[in-house]
LUMDO-618855 format. One line per field, with one value per residue: residue number from 1; chain; x, y, z of N, C-alpha, C in turn. Coordinates in nm, 4 decimals, decimal comma. Layout:
<sites>
nr NUM  ...
kette A  ...
n_east X  ...
n_north Y  ...
n_up Z  ...
ca_east X  ...
ca_north Y  ...
ca_up Z  ...
c_east X  ...
c_north Y  ...
c_up Z  ...
</sites>
This chain:
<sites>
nr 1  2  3  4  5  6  7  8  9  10  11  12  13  14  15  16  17  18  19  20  21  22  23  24  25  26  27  28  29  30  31  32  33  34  35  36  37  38  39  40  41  42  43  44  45  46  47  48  49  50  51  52  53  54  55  56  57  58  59  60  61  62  63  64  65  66  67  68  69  70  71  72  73  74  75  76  77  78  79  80  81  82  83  84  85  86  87  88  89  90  91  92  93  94  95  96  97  98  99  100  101  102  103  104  105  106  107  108  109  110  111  112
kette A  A  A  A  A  A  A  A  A  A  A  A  A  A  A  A  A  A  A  A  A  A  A  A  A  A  A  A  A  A  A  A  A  A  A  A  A  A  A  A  A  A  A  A  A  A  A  A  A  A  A  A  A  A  A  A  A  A  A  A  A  A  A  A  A  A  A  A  A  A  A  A  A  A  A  A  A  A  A  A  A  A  A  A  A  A  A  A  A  A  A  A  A  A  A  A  A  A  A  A  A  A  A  A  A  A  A  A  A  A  A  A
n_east -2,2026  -2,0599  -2,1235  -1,9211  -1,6897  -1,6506  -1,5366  -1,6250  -1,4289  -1,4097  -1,1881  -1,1840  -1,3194  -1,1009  -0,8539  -0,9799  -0,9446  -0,6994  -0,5508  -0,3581  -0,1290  0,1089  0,2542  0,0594  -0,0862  -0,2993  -0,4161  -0,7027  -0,8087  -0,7505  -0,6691  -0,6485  -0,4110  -0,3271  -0,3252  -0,4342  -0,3538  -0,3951  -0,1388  -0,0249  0,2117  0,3113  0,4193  0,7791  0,8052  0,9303  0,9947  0,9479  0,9462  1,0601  1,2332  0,9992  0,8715  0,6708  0,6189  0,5629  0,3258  0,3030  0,0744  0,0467  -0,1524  -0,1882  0,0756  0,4346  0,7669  1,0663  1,1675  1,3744  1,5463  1,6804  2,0239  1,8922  1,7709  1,4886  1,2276  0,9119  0,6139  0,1670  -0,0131  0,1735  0,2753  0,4567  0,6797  0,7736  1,0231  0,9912  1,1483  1,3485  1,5407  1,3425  1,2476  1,0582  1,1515  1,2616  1,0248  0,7938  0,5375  0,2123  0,2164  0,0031  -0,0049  -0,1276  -0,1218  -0,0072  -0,0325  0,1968  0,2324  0,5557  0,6641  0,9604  0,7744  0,6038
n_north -2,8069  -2,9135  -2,9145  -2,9293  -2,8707  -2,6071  -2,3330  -2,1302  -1,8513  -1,6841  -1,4017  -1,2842  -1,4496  -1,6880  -1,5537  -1,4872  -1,7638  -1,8103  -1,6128  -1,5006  -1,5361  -1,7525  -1,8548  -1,9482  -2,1582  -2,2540  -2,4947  -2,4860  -2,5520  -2,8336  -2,9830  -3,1906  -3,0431  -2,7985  -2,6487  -2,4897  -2,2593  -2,0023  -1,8527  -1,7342  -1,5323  -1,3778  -1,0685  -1,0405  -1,2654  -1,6278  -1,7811  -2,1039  -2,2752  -2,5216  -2,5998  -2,6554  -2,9095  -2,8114  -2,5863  -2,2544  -1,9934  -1,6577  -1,4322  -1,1274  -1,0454  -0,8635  -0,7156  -0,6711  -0,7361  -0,8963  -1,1433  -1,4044  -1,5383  -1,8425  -1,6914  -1,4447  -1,1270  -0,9696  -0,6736  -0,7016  -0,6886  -0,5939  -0,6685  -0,7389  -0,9917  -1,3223  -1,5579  -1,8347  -2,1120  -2,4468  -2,6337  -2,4790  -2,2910  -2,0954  -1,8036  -1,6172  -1,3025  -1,0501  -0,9771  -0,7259  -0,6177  -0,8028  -1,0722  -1,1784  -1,4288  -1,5693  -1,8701  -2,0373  -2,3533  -2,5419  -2,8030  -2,8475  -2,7945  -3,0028  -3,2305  -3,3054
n_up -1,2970  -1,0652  -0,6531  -0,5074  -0,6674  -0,6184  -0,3744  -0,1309  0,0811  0,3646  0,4278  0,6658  0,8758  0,8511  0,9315  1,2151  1,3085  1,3676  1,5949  1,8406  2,0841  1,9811  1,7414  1,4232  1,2357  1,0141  0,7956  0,5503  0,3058  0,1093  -0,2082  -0,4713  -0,6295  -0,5186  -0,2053  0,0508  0,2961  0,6297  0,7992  1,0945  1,2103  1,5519  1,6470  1,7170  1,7417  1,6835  1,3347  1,2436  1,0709  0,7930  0,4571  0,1902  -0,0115  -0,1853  -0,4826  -0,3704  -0,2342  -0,0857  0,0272  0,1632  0,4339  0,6522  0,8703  0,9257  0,8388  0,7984  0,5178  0,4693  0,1801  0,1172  0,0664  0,0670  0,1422  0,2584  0,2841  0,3680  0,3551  0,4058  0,1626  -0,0550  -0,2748  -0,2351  -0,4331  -0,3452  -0,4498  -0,4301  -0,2148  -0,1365  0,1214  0,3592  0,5572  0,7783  0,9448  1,2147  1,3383  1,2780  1,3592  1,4300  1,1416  0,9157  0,6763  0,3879  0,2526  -0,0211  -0,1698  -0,3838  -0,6816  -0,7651  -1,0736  -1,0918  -0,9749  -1,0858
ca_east -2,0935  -2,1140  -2,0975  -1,7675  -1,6075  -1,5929  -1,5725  -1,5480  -1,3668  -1,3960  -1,0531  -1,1675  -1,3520  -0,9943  -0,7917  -0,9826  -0,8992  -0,5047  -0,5370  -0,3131  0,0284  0,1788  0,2845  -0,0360  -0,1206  -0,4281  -0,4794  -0,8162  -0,8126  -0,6706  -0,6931  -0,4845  -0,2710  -0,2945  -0,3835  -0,4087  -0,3619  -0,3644  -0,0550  0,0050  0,2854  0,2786  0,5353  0,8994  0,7834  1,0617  0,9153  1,0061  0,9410  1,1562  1,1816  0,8957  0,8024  0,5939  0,5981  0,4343  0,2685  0,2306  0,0055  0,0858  -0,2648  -0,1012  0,1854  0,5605  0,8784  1,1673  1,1518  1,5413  1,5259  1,8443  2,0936  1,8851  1,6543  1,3892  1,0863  0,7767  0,4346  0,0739  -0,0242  0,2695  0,2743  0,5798  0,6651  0,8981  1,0235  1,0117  1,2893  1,4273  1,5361  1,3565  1,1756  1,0347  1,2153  1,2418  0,8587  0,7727  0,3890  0,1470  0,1932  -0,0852  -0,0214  -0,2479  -0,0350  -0,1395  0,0637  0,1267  0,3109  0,6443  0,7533  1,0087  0,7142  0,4404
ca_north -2,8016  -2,9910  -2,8059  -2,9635  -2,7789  -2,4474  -2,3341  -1,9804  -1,8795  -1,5094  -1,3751  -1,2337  -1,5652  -1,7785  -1,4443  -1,5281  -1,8942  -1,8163  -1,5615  -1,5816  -1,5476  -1,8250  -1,8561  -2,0701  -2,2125  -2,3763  -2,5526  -2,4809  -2,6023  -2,9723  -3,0442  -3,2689  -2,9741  -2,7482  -2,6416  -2,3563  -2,2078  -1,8923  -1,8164  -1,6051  -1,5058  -1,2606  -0,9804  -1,0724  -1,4616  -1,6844  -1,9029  -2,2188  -2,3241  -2,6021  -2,5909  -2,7329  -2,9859  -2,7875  -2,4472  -2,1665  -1,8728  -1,5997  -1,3459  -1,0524  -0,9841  -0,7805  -0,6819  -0,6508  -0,8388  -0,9445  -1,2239  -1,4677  -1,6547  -1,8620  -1,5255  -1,3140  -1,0380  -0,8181  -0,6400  -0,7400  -0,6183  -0,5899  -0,6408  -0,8220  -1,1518  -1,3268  -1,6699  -1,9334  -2,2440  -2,5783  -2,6777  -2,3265  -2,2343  -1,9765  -1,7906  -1,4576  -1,3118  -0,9378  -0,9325  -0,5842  -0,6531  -0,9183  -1,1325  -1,2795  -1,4715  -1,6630  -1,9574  -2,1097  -2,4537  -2,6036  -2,8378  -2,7761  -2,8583  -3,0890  -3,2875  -3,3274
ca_up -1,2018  -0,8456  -0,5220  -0,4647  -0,7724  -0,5593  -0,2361  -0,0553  0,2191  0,4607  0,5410  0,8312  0,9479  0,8668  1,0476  1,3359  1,3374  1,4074  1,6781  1,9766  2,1180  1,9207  1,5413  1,3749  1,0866  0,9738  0,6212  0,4961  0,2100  0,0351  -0,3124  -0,5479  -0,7161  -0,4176  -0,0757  0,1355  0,5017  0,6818  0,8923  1,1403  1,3225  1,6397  1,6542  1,7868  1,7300  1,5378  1,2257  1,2245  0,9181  0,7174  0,3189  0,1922  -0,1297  -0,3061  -0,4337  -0,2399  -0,2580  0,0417  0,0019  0,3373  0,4776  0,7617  0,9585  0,8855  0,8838  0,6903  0,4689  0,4264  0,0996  0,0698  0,1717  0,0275  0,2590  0,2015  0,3653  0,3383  0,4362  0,3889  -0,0057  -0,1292  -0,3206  -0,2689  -0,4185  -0,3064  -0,4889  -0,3370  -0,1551  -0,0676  0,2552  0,3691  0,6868  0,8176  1,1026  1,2746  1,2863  1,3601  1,3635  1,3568  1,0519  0,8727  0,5528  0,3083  0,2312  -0,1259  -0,2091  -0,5387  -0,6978  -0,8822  -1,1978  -1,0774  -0,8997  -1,1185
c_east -2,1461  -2,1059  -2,0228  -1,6627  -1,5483  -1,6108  -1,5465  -1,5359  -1,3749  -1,2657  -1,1260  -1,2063  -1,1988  -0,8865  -0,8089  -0,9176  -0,7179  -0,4629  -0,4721  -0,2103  0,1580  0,1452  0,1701  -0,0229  -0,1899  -0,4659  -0,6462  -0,8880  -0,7062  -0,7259  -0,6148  -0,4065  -0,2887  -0,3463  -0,3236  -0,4033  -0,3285  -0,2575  -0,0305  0,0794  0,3320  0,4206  0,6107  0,8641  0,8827  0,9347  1,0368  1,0388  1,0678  1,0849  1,0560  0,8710  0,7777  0,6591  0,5325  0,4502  0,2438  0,1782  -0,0427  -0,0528  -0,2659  0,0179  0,2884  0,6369  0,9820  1,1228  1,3089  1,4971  1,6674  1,9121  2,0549  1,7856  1,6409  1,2827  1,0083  0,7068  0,3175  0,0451  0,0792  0,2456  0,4277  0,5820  0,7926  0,9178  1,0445  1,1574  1,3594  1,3928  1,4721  1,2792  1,1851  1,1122  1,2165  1,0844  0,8417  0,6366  0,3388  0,1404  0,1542  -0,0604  -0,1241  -0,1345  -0,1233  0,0255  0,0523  0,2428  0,4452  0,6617  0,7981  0,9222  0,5984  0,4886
c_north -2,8497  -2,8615  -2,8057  -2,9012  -2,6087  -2,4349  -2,1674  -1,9633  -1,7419  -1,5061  -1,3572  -1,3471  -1,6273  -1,6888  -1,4548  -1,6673  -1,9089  -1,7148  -1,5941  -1,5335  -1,6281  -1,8093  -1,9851  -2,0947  -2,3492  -2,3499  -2,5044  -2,5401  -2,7328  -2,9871  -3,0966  -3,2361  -2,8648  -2,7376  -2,5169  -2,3443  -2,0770  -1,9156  -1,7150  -1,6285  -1,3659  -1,1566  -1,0091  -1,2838  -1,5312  -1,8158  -1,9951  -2,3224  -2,4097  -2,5792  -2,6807  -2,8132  -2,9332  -2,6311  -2,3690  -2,0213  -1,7774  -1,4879  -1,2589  -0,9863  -0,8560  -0,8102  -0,6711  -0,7044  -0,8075  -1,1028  -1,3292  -1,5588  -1,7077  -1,7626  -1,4645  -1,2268  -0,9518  -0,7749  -0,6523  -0,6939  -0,6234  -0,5651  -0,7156  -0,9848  -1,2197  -1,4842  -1,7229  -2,0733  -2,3599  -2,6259  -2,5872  -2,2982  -2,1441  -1,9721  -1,6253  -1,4324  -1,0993  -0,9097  -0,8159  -0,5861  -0,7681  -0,9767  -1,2098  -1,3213  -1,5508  -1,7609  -2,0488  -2,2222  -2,5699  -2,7044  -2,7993  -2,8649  -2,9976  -3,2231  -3,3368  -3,4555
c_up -1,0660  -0,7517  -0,4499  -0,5807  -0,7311  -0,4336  -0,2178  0,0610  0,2625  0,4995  0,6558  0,9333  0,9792  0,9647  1,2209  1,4089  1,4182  1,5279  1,7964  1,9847  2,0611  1,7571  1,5522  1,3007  1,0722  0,8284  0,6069  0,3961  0,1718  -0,0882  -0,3760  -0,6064  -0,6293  -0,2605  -0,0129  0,3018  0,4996  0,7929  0,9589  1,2214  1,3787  1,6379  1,7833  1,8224  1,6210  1,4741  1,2146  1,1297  0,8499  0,5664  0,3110  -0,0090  -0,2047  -0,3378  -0,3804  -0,2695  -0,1371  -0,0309  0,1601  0,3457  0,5483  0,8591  0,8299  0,9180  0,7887  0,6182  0,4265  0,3255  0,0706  0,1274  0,1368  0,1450  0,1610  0,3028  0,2954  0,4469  0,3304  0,2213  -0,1189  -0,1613  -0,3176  -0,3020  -0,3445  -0,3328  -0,3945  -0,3109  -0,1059  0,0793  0,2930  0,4907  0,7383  0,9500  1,0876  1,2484  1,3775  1,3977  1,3210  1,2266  0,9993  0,7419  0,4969  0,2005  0,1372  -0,1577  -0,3289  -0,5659  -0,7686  -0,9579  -1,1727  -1,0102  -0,9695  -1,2340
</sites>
């Protein structure tokens, strides 16, 4: 196996990377059937987010919010996996606390 076949990554290193007053998000990762980023957005911050291509994966490091998929709502927090198919509207909003995600992106179905 090469030493390009794997990689590892520190939450807490990439956690630091997004720190701040503003909603971030930095990729970390690119590969040719996915790619990753940590996001974070600060409590009472609006996500801006447009649907996106692929499907996607969040995985809630910390904080709290709501989550709108299409009309649907829910809460979300710390520990939850939530997916979301490509092309779906969706976007976090009433953030009650800092929200850090681990944003994993894949292709869908319809795409491959």
């Amino acid at each position: 196996m090469s030493a390009s076949a794997w990689k590892a990554f520190d939450l807490n290193e990439l956690k630091k990377k997004v720190v701040g007053t503003e909603p971030r998000i930095v990729e970390f990762l690119r590969g040719e059937s996915l790619s990753c980023a940590i996001y974070r957005l600060p409590a009472g911050s609006k996500d801006m987010q447009a649907p996106h291509l692929e499907d996607e994966i969040y995985v809630v490091l910390d904080g709290r919010a709501r989550l709108r998929i299409d009309e649907q709502e829910r809460d979300v927090g710390a520990g939850m996996v939530l997916f979301v198919g490509a092309t779906t509207e969706h976007s976090f909003f009433d953030i009650e606390e800092d929200l850090t995600l681990l944003a994993i992106f894949g292709p869908s179905d319809a795409l491959v």
